[in-house]
TISEMI-84886 format. One record per atom (N, C-alpha, C): atom name; x, y, z. Coordinates in steps of 0.02 Angstrom, whole numbers. Example, Ala and Ser with C-alpha at 12.3 -4.5 7.8 and 13.67 -1.06 7.14 Angstrom:
BEGIN
+------+--------+--------+--------+
| atom |      u |      v |      w |
+------+--------+--------+--------+
|    N |    660 |   -284 |    390 |
|   CA |    615 |   -225 |    390 |
|    C |    660 |   -165 |    390 |
|    N |    642 |   -112 |    354 |
|   CA |    684 |    -53 |    357 |
|    C |    645 |      2 |    394 |
+------+--------+--------+--------+
This chain:
BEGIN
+------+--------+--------+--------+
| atom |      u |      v |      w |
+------+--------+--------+--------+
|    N |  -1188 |  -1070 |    164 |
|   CA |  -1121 |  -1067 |    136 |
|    C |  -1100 |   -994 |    133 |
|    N |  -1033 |   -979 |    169 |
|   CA |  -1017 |   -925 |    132 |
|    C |   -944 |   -917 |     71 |
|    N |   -945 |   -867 |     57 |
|   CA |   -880 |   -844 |     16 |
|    C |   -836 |   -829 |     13 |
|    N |   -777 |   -830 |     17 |
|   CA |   -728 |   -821 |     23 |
|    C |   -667 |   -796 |    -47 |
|    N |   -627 |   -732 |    -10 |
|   CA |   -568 |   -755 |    -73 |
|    C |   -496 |   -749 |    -46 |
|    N |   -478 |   -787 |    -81 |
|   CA |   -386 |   -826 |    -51 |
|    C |   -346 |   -802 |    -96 |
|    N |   -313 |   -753 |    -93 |
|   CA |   -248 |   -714 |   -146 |
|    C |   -181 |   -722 |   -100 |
|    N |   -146 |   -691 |   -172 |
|   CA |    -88 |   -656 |   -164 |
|    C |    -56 |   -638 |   -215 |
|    N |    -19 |   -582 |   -178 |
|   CA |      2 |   -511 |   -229 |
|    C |     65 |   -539 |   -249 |
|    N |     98 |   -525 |   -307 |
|   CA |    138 |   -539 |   -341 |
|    C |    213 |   -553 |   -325 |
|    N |    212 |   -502 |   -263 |
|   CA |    273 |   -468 |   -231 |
|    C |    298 |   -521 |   -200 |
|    N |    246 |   -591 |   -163 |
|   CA |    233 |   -620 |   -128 |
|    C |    270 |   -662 |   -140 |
|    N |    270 |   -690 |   -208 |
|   CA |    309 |   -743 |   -236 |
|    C |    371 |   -751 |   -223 |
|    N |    420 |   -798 |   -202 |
|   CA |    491 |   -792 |   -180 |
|    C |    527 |   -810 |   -258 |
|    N |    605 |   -779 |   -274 |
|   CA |    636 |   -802 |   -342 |
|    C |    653 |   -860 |   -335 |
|    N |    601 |   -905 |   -341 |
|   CA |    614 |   -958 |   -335 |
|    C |    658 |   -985 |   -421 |
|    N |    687 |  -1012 |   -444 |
|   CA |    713 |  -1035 |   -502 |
|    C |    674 |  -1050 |   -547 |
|    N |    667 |  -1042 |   -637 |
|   CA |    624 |  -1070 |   -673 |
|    C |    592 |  -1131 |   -668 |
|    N |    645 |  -1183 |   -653 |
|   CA |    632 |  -1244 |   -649 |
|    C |    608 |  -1277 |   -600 |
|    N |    581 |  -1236 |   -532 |
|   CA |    528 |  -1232 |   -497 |
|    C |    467 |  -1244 |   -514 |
|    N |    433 |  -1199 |   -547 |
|   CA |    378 |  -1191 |   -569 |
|    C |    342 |  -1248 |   -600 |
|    N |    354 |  -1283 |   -639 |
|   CA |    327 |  -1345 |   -648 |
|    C |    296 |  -1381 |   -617 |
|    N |    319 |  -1399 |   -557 |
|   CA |    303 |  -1433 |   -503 |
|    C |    272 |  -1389 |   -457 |
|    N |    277 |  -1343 |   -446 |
|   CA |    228 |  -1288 |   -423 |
|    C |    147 |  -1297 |   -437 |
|    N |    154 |  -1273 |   -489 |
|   CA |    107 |  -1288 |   -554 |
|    C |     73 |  -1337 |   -547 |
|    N |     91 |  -1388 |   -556 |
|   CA |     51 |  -1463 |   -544 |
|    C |     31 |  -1482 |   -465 |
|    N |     61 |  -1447 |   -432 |
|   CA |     13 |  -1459 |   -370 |
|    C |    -29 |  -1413 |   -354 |
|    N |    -27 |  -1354 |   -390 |
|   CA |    -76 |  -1309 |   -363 |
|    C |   -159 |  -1333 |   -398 |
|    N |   -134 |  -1358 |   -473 |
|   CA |   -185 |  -1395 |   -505 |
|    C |   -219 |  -1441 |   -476 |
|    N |   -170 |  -1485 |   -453 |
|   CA |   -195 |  -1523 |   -418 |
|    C |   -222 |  -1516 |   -349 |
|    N |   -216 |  -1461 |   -316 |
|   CA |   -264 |  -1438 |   -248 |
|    C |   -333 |  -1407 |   -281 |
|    N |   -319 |  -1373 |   -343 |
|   CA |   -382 |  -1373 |   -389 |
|    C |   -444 |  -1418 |   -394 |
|    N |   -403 |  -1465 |   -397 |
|   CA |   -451 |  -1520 |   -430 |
|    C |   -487 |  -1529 |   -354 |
|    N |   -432 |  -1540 |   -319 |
|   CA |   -465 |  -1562 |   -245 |
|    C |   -534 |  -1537 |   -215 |
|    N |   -509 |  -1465 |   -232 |
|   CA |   -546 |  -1409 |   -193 |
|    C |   -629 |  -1431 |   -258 |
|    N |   -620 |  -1439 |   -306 |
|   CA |   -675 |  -1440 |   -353 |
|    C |   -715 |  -1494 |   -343 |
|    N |   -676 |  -1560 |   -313 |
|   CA |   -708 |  -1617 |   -292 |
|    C |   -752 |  -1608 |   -247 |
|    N |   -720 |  -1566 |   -191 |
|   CA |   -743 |  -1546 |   -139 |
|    C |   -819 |  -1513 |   -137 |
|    N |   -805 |  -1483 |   -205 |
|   CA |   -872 |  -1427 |   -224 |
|    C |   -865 |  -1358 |   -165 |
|    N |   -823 |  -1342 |   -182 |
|   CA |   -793 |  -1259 |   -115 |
|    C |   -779 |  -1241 |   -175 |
|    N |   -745 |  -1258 |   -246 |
|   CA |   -716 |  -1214 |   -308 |
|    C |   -768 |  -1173 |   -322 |
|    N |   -759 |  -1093 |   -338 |
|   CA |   -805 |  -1063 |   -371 |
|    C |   -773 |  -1033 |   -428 |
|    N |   -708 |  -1012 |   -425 |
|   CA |   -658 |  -1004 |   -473 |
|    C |   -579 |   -989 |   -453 |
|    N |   -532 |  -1006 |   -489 |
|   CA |   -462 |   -975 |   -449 |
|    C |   -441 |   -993 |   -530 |
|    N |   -369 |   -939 |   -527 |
|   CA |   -329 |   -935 |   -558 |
|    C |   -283 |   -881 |   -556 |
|    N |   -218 |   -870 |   -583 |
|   CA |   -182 |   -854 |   -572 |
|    C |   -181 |   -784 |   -626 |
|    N |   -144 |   -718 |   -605 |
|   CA |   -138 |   -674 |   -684 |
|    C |    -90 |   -651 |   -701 |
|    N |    -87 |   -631 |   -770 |
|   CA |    -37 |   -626 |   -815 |
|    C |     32 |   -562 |   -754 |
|    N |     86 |   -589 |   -762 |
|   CA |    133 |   -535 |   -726 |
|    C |    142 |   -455 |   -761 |
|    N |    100 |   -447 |   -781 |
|   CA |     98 |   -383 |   -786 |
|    C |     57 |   -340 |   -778 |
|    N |     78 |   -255 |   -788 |
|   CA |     24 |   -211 |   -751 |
|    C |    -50 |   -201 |   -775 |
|    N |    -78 |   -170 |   -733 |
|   CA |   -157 |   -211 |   -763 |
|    C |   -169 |   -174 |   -830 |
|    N |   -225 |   -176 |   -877 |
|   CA |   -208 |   -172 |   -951 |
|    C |   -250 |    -87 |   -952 |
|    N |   -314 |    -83 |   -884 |
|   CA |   -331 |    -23 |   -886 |
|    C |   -358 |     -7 |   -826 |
|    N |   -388 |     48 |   -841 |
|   CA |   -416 |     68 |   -763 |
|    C |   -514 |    105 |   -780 |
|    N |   -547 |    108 |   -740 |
|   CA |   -603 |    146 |   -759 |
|    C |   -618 |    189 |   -698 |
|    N |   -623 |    249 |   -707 |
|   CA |   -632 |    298 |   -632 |
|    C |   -695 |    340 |   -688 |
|    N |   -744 |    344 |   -626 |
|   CA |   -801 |    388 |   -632 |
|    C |   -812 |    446 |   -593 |
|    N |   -772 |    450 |   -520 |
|   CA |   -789 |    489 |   -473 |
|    C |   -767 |    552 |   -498 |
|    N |   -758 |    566 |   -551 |
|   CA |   -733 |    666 |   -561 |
|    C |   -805 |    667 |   -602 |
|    N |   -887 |    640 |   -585 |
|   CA |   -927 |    646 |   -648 |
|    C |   -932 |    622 |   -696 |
|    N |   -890 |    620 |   -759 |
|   CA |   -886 |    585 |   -814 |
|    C |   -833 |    503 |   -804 |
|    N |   -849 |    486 |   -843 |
|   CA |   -808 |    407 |   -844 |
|    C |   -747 |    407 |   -896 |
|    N |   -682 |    383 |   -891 |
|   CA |   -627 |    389 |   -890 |
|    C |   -583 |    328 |   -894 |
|    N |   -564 |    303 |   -962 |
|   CA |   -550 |    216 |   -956 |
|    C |   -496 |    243 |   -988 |
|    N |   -435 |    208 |   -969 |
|   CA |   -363 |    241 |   -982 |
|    C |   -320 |    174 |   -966 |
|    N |   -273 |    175 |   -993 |
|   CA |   -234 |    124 |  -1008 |
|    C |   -197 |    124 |   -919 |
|    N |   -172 |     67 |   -901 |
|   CA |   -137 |     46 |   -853 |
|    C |   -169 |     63 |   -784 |
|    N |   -105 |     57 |   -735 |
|   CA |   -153 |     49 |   -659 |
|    C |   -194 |    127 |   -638 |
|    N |   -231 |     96 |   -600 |
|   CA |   -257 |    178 |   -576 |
|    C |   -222 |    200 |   -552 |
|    N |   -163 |    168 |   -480 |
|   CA |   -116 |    190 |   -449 |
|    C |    -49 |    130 |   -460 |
|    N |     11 |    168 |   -431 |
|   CA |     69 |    127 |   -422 |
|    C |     79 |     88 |   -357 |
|    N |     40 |     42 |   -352 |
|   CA |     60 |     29 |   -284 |
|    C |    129 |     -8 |   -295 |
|    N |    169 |    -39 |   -232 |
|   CA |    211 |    -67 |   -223 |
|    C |    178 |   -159 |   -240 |
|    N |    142 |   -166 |   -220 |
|   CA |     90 |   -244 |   -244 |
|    C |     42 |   -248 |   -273 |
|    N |     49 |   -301 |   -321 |
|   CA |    -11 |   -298 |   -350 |
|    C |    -28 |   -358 |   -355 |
|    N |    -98 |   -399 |   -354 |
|   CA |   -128 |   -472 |   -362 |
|    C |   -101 |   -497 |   -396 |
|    N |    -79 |   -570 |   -389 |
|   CA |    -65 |   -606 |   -429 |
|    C |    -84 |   -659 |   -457 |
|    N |   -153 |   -677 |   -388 |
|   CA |   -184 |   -748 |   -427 |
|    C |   -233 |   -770 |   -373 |
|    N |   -289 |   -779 |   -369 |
|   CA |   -332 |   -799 |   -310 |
|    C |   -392 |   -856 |   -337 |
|    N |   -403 |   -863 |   -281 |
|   CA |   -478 |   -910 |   -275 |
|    C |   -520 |   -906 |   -235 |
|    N |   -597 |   -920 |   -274 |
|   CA |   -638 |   -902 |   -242 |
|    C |   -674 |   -962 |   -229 |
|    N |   -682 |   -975 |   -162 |
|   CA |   -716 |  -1022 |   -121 |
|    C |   -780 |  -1024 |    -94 |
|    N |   -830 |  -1071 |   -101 |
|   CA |   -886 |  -1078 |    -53 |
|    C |   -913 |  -1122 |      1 |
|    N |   -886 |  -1131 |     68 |
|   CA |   -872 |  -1170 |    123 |
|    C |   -911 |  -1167 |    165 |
|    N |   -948 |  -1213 |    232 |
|   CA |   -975 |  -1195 |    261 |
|    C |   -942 |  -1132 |    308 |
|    N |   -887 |  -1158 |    340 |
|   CA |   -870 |  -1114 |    398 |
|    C |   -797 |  -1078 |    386 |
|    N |   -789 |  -1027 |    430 |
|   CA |   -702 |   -986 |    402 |
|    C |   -666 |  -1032 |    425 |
|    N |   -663 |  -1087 |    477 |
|   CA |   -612 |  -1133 |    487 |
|    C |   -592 |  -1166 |    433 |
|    N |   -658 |  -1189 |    399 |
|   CA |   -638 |  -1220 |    344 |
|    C |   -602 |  -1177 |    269 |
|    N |   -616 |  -1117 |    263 |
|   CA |   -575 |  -1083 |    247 |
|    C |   -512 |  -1051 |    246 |
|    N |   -501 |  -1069 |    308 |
|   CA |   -442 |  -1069 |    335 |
|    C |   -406 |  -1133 |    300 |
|    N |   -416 |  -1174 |    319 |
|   CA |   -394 |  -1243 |    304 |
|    C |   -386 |  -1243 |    205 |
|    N |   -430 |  -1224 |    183 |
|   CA |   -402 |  -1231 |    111 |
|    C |   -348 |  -1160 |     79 |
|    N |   -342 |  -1111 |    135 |
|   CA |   -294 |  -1070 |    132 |
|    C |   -223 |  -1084 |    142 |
|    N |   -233 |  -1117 |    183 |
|   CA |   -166 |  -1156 |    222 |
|    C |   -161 |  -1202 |    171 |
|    N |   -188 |  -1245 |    137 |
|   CA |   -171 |  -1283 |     81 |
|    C |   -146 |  -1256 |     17 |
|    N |   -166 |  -1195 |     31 |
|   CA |   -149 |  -1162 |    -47 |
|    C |    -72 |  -1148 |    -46 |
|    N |    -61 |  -1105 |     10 |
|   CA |     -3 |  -1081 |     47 |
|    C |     53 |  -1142 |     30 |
|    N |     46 |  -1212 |     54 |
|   CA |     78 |  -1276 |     34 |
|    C |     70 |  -1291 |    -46 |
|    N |     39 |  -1287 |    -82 |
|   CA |     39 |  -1301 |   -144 |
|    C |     77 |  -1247 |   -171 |
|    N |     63 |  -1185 |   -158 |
|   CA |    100 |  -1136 |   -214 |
|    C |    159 |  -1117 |   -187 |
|    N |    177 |  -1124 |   -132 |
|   CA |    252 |  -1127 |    -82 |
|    C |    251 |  -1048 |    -73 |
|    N |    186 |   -997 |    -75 |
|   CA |    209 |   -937 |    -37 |
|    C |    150 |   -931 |     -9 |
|    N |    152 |   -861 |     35 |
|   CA |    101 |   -837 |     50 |
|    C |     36 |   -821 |     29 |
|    N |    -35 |   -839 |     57 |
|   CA |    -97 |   -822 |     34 |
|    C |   -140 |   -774 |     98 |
|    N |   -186 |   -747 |     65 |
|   CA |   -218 |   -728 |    117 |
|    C |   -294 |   -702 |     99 |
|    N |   -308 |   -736 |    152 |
|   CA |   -392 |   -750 |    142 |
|    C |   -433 |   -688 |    175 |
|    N |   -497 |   -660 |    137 |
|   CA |   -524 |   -620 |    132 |
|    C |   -621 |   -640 |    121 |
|    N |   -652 |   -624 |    169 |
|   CA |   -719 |   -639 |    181 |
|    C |   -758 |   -598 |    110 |
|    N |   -810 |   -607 |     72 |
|   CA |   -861 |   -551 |     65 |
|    C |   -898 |   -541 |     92 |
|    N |   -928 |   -480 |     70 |
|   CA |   -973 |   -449 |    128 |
|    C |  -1051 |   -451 |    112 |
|    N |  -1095 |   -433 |    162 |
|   CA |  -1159 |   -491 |    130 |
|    C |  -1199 |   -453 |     89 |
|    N |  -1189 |   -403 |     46 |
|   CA |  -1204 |   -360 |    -16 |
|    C |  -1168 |   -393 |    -84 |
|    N |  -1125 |   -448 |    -69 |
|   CA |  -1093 |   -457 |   -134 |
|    C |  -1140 |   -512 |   -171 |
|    N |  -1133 |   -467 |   -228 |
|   CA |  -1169 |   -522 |   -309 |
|    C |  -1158 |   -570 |   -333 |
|    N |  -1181 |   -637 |   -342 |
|   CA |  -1155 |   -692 |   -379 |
|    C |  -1200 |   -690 |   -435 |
|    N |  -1170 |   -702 |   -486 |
|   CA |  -1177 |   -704 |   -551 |
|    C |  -1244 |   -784 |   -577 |
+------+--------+--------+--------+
């Protein structure tokens, strides 16, 4: 099995109307559930719309935890999942599902074979 993670940045989202979201919502849950049936869920969820709460930088030597982003980018994450599938096709395929459930763009991202599971 490998790992996978399926995001997208905030920016991504189209203004879609309040009264969108509801129904948004309930199908993305419901590709949730799918994906969990499936047993590929390792975690997903979505985060709060605002800037991140802090940052931690070590590289000047000492360590340094300071309120808000490290940088300004123009995007920032807005909500991902993390998958465990046999193959990237098949990762593909629950990307492309996500993409249909949440009505914007996702985009899927391999780890690399140093990464830690808990």
């Amino acid at each position: 099995m490998a790992e996978y993670m399926i995001f997208f940045n905030q920016q991504w989202v189209p203004d879609y109307p309040a009264s969108d979201f509801p129904e948004i919502a309930r199908d993305a849950r419901a590709l949730s559930e799918e994906m969990k049936a499936a047993g590929v869920l390792v975690f997903a969820g979505g985060l709060e719309e605002t800037p991140p709460l802090a940052h931690a930088d070590a590289t000047g030597g000492e360590l340094v935890v300071a309120d808000g982003p490290y940088s300004r980018p123009a995007e920032w994450l807005g909500g991902f999942a993390i998958i465990d599938v046999e193959t990237e096709e098949e990762a593909r395929r629950w990307t492309g599902a996500l993409a249909v459930a949440c009505r914007w763009p996702q985009e899927l991202r391999a780890f690399g074979a140093g990464s830690i599971r808990g």
